[in-house]
N, C-alpha and C positions, 0 to 999 in steps of 0.2 A: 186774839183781837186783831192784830195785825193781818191776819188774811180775809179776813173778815172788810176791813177796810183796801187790802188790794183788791178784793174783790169786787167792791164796792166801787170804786176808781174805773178799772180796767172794763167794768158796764158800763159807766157813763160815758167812758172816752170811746165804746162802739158805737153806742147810739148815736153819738152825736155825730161821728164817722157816715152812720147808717141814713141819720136824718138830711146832712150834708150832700150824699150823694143821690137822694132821693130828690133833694131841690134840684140838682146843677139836673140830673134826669128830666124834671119836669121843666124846667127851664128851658132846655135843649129840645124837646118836643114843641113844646110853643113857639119856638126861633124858626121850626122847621115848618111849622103850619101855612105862614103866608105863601110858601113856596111852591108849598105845593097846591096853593090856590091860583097864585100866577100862571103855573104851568097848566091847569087846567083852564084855565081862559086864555092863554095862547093855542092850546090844542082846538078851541072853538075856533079861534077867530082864524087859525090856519086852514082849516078843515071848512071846503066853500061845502053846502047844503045843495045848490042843485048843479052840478056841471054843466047840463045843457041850456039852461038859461043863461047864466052867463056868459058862455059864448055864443049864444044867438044876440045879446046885447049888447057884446064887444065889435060884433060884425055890424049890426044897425049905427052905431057909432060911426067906424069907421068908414061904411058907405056913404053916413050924412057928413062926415069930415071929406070926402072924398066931393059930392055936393057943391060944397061951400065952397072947395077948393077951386068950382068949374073947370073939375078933369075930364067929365062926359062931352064936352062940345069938340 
């Protein structure tokens, strides 16, 4: 009868081991999800889409700052 009952113990006190580490896991997965959400919305917004438009806009810019400046006279 007594092994019966250690046996009985030494199951519960795995599972609960099992089901413990099973949460802090999923837990831990979830902690790490927004991150790697951020990190893919910074890889957008680093990463310009068309490089030549941009700087043909950067130059239009600074030609009309250069304008306003009345550097041409």
């Amino acid at each position: 009868m007594d092994k019966n009952k250690l046996a009985a113990a030494m199951s519960a006190v795995f599972a609960y081991i099992k089901t413990s580490e099973e949460a802090a896991a999923f837990h831990a997965a979830q902690a790490l999800e927004p991150v790697a959400e951020v990190q893919a919305q910074l890889q957008q917004i680093v990463q310009p889409n068309n490089l030549w438009g941009i700087s043909g806009r950067q130059t239009q810019m600074q030609s009309n700052t250069m304008m306003q400046m009345r550097m041409f006279k």
